[in-house]
N, CA and C atoms as a LAMMPS dump frame, in Angstrom:
ITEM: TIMESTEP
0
ITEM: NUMBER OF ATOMS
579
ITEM: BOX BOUNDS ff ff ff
-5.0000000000000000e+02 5.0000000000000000e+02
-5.0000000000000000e+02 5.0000000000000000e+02
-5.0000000000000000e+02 5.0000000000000000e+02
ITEM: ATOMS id mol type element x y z
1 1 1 N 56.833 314.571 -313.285
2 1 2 C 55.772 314.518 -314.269
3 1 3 C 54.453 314.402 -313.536
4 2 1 N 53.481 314.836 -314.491
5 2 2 C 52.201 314.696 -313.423
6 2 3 C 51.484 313.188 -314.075
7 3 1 N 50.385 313.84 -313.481
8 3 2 C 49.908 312.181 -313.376
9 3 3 C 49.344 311.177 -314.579
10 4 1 N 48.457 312.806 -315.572
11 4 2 C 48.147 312.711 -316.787
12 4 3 C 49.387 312.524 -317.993
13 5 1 N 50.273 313.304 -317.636
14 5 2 C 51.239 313.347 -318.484
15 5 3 C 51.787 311.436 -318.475
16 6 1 N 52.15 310.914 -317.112
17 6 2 C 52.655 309.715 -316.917
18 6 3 C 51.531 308.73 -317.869
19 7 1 N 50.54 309.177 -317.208
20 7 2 C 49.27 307.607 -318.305
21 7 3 C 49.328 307.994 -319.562
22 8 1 N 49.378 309.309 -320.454
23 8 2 C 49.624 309.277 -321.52
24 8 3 C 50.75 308.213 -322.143
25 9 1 N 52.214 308.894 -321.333
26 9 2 C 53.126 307.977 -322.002
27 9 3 C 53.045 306.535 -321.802
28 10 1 N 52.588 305.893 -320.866
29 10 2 C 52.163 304.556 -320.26
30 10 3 C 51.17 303.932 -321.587
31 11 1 N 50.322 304.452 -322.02
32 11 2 C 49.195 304.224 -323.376
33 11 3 C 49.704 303.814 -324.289
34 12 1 N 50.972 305.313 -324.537
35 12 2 C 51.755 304.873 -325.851
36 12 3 C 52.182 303.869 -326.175
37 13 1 N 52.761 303.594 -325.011
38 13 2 C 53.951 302.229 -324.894
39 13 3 C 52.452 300.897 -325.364
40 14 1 N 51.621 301.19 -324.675
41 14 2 C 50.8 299.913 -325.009
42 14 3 C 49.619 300.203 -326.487
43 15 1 N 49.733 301.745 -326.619
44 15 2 C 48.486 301.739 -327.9
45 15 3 C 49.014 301.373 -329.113
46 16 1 N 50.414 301.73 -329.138
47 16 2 C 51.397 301.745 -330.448
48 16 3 C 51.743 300.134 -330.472
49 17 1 N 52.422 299.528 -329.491
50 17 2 C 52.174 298.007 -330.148
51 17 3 C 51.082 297.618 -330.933
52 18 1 N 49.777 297.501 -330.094
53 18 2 C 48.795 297.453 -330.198
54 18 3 C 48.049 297.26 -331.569
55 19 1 N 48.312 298.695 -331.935
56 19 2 C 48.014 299.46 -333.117
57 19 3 C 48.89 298.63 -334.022
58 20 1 N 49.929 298.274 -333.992
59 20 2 C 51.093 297.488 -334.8
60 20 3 C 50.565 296.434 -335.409
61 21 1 N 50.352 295.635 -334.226
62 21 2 C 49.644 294.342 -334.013
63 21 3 C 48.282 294.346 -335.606
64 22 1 N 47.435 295.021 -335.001
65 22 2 C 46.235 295.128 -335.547
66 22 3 C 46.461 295.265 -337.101
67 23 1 N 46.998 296.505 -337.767
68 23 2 C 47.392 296.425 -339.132
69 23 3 C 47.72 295.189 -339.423
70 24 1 N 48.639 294.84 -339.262
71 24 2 C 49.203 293.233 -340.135
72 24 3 C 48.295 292.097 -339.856
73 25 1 N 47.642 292.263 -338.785
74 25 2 C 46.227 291.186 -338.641
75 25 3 C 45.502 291.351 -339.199
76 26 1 N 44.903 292.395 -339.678
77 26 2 C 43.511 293.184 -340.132
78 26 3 C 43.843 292.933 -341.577
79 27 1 N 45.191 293.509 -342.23
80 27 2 C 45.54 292.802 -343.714
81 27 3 C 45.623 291.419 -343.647
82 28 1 N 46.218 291.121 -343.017
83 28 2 C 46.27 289.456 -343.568
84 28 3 C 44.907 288.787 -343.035
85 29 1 N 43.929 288.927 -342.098
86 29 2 C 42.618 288.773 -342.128
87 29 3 C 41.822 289.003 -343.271
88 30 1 N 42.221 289.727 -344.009
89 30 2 C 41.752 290.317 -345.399
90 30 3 C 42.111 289.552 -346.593
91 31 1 N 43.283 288.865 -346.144
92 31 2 C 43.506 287.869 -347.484
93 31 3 C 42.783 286.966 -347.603
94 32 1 N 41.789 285.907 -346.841
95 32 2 C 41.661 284.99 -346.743
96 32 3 C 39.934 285.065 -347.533
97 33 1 N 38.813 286.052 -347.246
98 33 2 C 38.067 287.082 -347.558
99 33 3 C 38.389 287.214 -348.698
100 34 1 N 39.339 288.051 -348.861
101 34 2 C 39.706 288.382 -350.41
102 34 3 C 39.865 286.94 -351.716
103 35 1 N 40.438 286.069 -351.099
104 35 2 C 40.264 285.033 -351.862
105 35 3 C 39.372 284.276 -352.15
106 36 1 N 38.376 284.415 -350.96
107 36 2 C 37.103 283.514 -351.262
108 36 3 C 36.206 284.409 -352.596
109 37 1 N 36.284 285.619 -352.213
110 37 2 C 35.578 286.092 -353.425
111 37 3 C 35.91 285.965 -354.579
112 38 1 N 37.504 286.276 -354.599
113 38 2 C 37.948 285.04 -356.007
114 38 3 C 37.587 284.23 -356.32
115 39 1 N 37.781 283.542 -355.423
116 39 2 C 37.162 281.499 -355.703
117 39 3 C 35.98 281.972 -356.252
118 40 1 N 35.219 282.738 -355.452
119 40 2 C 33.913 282.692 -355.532
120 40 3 C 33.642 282.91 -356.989
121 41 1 N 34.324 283.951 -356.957
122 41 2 C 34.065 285.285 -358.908
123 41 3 C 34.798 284.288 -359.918
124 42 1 N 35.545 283.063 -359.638
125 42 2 C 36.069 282.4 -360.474
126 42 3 C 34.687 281.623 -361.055
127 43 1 N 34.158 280.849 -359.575
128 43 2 C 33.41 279.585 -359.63
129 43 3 C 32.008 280.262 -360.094
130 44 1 N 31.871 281.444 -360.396
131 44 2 C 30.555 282.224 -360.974
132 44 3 C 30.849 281.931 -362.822
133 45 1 N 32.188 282.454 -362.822
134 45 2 C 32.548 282.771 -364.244
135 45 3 C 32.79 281.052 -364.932
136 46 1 N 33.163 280.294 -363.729
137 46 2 C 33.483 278.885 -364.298
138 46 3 C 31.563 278.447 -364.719
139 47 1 N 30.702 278.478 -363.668
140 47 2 C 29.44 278.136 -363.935
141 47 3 C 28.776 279.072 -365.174
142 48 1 N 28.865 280.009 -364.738
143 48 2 C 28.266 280.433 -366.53
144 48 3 C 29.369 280.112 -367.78
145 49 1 N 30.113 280.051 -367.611
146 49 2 C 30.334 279.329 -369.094
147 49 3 C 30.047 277.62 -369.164
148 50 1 N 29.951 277.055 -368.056
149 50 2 C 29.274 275.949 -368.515
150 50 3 C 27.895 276.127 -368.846
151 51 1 N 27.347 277.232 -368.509
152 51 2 C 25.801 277.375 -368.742
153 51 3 C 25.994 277.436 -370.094
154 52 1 N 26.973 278.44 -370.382
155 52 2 C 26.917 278.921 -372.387
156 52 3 C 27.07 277.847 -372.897
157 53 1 N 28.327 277.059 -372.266
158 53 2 C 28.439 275.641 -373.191
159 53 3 C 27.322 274.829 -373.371
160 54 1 N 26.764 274.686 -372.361
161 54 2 C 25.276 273.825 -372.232
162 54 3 C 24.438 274.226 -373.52
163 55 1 N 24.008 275.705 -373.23
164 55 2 C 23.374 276.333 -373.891
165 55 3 C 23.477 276.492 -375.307
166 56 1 N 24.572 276.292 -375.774
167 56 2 C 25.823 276.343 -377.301
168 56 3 C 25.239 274.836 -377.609
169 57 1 N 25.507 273.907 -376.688
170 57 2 C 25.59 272.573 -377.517
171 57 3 C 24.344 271.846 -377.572
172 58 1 N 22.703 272.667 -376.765
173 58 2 C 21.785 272.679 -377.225
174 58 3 C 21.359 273.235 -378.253
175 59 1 N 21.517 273.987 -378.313
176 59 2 C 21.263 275.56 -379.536
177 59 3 C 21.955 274.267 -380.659
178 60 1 N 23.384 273.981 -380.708
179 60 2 C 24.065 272.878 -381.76
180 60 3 C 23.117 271.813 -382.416
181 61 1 N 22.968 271.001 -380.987
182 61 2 C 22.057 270.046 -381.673
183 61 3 C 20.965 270.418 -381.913
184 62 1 N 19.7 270.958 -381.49
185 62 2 C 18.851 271.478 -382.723
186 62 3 C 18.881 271.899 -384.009
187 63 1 N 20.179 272.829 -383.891
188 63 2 C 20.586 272.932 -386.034
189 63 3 C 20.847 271.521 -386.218
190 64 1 N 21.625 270.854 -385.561
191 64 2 C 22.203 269.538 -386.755
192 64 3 C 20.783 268.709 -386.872
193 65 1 N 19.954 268.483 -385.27
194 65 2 C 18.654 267.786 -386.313
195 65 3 C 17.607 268.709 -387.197
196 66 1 N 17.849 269.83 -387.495
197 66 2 C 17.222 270.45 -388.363
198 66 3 C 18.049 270.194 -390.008
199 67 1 N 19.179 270.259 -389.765
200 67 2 C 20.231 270.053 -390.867
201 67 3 C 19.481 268.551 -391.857
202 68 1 N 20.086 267.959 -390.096
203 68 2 C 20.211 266.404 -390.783
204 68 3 C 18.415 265.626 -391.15
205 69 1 N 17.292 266.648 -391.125
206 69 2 C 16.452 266.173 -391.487
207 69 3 C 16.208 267.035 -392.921
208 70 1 N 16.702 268.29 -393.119
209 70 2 C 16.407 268.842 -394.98
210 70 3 C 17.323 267.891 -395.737
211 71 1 N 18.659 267.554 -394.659
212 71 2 C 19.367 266.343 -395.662
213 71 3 C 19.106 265.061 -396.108
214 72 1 N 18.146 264.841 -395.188
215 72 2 C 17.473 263.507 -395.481
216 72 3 C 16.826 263.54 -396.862
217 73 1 N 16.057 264.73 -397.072
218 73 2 C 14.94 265.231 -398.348
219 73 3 C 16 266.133 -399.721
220 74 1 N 17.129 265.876 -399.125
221 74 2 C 18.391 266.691 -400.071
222 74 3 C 17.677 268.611 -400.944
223 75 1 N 16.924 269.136 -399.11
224 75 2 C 16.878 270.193 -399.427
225 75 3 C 17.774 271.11 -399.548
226 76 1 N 17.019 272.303 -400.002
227 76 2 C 18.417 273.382 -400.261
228 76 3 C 18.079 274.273 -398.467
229 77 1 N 17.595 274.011 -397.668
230 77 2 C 17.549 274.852 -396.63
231 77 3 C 18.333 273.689 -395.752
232 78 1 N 19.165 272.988 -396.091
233 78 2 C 20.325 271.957 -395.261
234 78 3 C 20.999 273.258 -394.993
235 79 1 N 21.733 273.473 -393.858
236 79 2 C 22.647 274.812 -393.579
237 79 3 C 22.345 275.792 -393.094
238 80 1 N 21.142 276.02 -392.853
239 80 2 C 20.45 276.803 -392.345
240 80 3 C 19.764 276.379 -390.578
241 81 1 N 20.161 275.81 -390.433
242 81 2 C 19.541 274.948 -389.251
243 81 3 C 19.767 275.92 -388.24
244 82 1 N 20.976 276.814 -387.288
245 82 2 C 21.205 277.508 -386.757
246 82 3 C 20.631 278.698 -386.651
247 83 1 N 20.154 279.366 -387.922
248 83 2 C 19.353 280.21 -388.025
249 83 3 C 18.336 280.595 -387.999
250 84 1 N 17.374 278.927 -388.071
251 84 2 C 15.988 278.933 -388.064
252 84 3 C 15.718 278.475 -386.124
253 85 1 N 16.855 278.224 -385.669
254 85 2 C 17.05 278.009 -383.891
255 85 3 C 17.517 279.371 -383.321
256 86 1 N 18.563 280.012 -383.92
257 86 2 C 18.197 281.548 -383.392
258 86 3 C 17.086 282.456 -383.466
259 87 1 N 16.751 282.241 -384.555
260 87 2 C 15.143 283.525 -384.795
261 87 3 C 14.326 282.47 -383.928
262 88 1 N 14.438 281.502 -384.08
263 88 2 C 13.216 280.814 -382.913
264 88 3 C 12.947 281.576 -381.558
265 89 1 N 14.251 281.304 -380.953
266 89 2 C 14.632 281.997 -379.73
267 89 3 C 14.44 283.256 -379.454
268 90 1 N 14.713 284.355 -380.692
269 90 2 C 14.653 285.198 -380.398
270 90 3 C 13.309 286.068 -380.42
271 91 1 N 12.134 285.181 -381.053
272 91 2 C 11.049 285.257 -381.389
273 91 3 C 9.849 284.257 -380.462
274 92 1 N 10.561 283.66 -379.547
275 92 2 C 10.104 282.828 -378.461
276 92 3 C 8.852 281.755 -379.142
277 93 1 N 9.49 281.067 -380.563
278 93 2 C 8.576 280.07 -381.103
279 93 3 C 9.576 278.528 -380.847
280 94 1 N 8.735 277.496 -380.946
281 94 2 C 9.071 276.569 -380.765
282 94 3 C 10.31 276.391 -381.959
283 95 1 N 11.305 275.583 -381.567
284 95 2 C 12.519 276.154 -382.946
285 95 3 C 12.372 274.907 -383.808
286 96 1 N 11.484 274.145 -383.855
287 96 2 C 11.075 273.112 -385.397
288 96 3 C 10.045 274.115 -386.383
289 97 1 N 9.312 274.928 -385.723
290 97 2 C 7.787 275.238 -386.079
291 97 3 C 8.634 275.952 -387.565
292 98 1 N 9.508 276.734 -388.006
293 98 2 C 9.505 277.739 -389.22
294 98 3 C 10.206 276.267 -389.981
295 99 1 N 11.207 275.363 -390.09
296 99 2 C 11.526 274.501 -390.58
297 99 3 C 10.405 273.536 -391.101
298 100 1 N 9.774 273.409 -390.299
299 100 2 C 8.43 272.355 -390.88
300 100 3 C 8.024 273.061 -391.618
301 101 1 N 7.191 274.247 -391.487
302 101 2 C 6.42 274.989 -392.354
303 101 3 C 6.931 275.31 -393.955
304 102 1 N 8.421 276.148 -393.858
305 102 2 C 9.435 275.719 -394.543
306 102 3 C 9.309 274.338 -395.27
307 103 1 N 9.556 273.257 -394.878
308 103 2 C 8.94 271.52 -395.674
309 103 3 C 7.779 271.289 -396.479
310 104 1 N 6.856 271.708 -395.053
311 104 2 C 5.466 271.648 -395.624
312 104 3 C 5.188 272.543 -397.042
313 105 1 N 5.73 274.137 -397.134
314 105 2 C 5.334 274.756 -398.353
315 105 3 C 5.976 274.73 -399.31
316 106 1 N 7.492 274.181 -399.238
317 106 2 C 8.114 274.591 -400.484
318 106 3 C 9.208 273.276 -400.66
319 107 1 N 8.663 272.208 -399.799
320 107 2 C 9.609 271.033 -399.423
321 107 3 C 11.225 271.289 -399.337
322 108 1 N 11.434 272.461 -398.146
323 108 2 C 12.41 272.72 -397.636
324 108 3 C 13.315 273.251 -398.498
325 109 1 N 12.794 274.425 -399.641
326 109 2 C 13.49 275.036 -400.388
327 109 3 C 13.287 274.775 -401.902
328 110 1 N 12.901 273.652 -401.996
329 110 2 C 13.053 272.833 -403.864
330 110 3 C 11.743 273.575 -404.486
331 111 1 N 11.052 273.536 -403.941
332 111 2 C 9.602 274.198 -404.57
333 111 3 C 9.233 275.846 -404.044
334 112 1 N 10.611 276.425 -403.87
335 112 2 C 10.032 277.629 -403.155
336 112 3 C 9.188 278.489 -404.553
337 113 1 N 8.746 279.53 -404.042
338 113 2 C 7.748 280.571 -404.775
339 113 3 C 8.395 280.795 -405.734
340 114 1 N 7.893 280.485 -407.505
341 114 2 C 8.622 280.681 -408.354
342 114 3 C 8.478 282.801 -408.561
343 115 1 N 7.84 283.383 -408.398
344 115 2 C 7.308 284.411 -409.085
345 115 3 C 7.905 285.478 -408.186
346 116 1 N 7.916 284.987 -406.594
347 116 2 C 9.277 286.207 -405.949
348 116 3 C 10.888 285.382 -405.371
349 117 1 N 11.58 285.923 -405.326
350 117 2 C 12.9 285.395 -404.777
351 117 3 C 12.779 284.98 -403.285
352 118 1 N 13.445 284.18 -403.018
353 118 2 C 13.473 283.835 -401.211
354 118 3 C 12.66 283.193 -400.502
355 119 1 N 11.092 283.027 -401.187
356 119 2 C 10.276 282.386 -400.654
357 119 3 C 9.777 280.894 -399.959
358 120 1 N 10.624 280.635 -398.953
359 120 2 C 10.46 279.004 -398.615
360 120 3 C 9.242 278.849 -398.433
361 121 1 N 8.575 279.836 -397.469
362 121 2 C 7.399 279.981 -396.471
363 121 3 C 6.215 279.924 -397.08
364 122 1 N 6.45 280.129 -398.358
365 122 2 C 4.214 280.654 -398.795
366 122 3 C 3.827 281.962 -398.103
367 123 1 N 4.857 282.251 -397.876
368 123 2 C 4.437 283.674 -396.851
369 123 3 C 3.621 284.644 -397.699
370 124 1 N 2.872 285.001 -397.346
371 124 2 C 2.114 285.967 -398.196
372 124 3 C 1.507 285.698 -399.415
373 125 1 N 1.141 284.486 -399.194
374 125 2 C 0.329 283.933 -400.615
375 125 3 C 1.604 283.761 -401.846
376 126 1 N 2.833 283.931 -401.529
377 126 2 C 4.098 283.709 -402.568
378 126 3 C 4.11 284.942 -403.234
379 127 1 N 3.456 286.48 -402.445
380 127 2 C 3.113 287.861 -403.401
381 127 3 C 4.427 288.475 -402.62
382 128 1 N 5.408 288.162 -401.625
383 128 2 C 6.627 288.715 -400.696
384 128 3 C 7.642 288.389 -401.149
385 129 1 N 8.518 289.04 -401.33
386 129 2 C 9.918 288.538 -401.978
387 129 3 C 10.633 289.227 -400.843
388 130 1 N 12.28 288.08 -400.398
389 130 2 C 12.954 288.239 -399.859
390 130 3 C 14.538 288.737 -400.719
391 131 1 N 14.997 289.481 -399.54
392 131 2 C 16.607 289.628 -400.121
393 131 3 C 17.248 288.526 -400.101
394 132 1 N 16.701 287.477 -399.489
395 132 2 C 17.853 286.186 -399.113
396 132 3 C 17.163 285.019 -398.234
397 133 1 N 17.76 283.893 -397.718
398 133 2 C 16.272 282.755 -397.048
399 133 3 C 16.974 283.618 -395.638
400 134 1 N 17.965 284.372 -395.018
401 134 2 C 17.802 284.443 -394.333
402 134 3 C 16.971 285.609 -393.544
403 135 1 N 17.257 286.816 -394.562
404 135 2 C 16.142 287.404 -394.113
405 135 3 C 14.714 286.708 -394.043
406 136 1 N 14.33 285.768 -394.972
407 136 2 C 12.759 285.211 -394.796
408 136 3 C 12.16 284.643 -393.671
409 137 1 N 13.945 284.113 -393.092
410 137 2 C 14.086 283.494 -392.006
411 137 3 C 13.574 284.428 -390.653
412 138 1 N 14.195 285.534 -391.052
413 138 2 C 14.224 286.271 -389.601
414 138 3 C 12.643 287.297 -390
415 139 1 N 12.182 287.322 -391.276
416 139 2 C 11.15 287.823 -391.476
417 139 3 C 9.681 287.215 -390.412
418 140 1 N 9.431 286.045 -391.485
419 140 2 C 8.397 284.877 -390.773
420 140 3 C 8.781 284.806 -389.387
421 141 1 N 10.041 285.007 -388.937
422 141 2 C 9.946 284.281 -387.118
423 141 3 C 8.89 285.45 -386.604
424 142 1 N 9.339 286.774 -386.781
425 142 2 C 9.583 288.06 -386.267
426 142 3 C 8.118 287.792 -386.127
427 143 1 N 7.323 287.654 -387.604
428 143 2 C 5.604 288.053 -387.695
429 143 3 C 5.185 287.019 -386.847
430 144 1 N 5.582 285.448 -386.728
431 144 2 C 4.773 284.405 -386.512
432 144 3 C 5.069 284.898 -384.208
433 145 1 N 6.19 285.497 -384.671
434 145 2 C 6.495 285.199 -382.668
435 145 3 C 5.361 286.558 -382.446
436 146 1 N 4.973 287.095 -383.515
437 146 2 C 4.009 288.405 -382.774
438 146 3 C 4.796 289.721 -382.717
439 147 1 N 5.842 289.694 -383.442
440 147 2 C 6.814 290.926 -382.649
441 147 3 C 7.001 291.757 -384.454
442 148 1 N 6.353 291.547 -385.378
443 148 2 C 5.705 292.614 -386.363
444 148 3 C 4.571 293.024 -386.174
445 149 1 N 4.587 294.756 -385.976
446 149 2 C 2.929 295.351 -385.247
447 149 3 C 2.495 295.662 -386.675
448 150 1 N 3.109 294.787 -387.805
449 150 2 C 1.652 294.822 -389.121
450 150 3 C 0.966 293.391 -388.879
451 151 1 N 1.13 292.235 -388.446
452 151 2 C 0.97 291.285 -388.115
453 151 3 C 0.631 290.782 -386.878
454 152 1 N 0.925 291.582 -385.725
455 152 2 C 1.007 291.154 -384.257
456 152 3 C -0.035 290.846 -383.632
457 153 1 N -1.226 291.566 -384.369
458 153 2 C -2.975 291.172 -383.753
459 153 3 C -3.203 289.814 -384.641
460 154 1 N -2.205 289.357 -385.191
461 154 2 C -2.936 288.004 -386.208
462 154 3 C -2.208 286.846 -385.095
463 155 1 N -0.898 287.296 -384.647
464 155 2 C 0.159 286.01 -383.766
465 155 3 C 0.484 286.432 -382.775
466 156 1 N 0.664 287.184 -381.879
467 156 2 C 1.102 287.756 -381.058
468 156 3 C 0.339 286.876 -379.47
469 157 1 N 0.631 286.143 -378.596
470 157 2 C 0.29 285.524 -377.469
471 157 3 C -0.254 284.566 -378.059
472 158 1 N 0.17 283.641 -379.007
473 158 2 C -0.653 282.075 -379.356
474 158 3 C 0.409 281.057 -379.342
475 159 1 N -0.349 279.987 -379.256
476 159 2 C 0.528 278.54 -379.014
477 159 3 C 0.538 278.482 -380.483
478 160 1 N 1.501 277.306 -380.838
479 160 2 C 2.157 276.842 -382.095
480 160 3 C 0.575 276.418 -382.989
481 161 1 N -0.116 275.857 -382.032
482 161 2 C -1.718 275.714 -383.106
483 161 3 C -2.383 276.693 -383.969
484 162 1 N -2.487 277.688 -382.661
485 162 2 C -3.098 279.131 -382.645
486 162 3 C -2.116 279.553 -384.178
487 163 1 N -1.226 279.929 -383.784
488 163 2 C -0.15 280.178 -385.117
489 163 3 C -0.581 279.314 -386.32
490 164 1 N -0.382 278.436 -386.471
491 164 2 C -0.674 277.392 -387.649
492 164 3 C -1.994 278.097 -388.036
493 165 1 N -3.18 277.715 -386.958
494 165 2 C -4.366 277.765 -387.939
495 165 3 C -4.55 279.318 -388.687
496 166 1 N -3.642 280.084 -387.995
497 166 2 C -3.855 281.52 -388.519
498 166 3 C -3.16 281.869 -389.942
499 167 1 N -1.925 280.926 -389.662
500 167 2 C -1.043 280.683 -390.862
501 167 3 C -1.502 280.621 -392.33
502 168 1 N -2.375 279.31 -392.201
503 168 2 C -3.326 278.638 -393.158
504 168 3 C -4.459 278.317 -392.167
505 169 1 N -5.727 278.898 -392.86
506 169 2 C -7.053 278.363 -392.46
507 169 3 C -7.489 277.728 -393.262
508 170 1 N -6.836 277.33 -394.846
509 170 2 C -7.161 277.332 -395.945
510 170 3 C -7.628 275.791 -396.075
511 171 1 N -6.338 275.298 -396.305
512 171 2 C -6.044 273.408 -396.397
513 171 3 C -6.475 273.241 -395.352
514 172 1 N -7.466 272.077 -394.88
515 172 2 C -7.472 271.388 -393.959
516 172 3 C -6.368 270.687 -393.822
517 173 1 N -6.068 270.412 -392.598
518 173 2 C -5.283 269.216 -391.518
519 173 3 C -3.823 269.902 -391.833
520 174 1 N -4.236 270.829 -392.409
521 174 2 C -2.567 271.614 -392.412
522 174 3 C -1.698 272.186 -390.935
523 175 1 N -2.082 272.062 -390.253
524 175 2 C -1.757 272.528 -388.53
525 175 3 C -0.882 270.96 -388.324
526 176 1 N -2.213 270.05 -388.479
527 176 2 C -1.71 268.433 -387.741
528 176 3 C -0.319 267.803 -389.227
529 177 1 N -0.424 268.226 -390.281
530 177 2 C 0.111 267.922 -390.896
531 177 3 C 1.94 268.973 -390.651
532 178 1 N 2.102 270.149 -390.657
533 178 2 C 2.88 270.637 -389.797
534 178 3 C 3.41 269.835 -388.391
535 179 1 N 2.901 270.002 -387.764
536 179 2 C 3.081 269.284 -386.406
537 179 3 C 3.62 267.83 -386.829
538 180 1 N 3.159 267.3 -387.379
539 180 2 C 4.053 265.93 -388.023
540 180 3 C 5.107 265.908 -388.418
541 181 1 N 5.685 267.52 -389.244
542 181 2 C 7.09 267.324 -389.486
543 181 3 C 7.983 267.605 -388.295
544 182 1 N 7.221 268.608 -387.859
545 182 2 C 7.944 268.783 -386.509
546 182 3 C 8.665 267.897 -385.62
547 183 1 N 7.632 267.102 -385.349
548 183 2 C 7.6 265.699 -384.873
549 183 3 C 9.091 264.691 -385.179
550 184 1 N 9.273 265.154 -387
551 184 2 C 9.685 264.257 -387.455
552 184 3 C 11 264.659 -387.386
553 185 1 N 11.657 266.064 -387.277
554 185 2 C 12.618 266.841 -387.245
555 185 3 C 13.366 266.248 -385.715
556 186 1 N 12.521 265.971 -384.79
557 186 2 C 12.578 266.107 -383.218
558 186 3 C 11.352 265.597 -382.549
559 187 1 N 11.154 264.468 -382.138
560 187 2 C 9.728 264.217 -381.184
561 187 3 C 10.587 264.641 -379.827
562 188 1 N 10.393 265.047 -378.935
563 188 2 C 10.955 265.24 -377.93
564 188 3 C 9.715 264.441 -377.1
565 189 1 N 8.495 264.199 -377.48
566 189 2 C 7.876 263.112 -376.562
567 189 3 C 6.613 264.561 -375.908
568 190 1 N 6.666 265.787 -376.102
569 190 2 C 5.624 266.706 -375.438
570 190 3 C 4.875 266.863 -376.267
571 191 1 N 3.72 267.093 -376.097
572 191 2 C 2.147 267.526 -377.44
573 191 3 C 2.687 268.711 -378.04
574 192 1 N 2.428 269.321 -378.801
575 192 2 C 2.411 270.627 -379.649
576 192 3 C 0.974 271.053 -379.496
577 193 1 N 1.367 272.26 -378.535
578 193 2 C 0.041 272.885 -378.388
579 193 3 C -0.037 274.405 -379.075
C-alpha cells in the first residue's frame, strides 16, 4: 500500500470513533440546553399568569369597591362595577371617574334621565338615549377618554379635572364635588388631578 492510501485508513480507524463519540455528546449536550429553555418557557408562562392573576384580582377589587359603594346608596348601577373598570382601562380614565359622575347625576341610576332610556350620566343634557347602561357605559368612557372624534377636541389629552370642568362648566364645585365621590368609592391617598 502506499503511503496515502495507509494514513487514509489509519484516520478512519480514528475519525469514525471520533465522529461516534461526538453525536451522542453533542445530543445529550443538547438536553440539558433544551431543558433550560423549558424551565425557562415554563417560568415565563408561570410569571405571566401570575401577572393576569394580579391583574384579574385588581381589575376584581375595583368592581367590588365600586359595587359595594352603589350598594351602600341601594343603587341600580350595583353590578356594574366591572364594566365601568373595563371601559376605564380601555379608555385610559381613572376607573372611579364614570361611577362618581354616574352618583353625582342620577344618584347611581335612581334618578336617571326620565325623557331618554339609559341615561345615568346627564350625558348630553339627558337629550341621548342609550340601548342599555352598558352601552352608556362604554359610550361616556369612549367620549370622556378622548377616543370619540365627535368629542375628542372637547377630552382628548386631559387630566380627570380638565375632563370634569369640560363635563359641566355649569354647577359650580361640581369637579370638587365629583372628586369627593371618587374619593369615597376608593381614596387611594393620591390628589385627583
Amino acid at each position: 500500500m502506499n503511503t496515502k492510501k495507509i494514513n487514509k485508513f489509519l484516520q478512519s480507524f480514528i475519525a469514525i470513533p471520533m465522529l461516534a463519540m461526538a453525536i451522542p455528546t453533542a445530543g445529550i449536550g443538547q438536553i440539558p440546553s433544551t431543558l433550560a429553555i423549558l424551565d425557562n418557557n415554563r417560568d415565563a408562562t408561570v410569571a405571566a399568569s401570575t401577572i393576569t392573576t394580579l391583574e384579574d384580582t385588581i381589575r376584581q377589587n375595583k368592581a367590588d369597591a365600586i359595587d359595594a359603594y352603589f350598594d351602600k346608596y341601594d343603587a341600580p348601577l350595583k353590578g356594574y362595577g366591572m364594566k365601568f373598570v373595563i371601559e376605564a382601562e380601555n379608555n385610559n380614565l381613572d376607573w372611579r371617574l364614570l361611577p362618581a359622575i354616574a352618583m353625582r347625576e342620577s344618584t347611581g341610576g335612581k334618578h336617571a334621565c326620565k325623557s331618554v332610556p339609559n341615561s345615568v350620566f346627564g350625558y348630553g343634557s339627558c337629550k341621548l338615549s342609550f340601548d342599555s347602561i352598558d352601552s352608556s357605559i362604554e359610550v361616556v368612557a369612549r367620549s370622556l377618554g378622548g377616543n370619540d372624534p365627535q368629542t375628542a377636541n372637547h377630552y382628548d389629552n386631559k387630566t380627570t379635572l380638565q375632563i370634569l370642568k369640560k363635563y359641566n362648566s355649569i354647577i359650580p364645585g361640581y369637579s370638587t364635588q365629583v372628586v369627593s365621590i371618587m374619593k369615597a368609592i376608593e381614596d387611594d391617598g393620591t390628589k385627583v388631578i
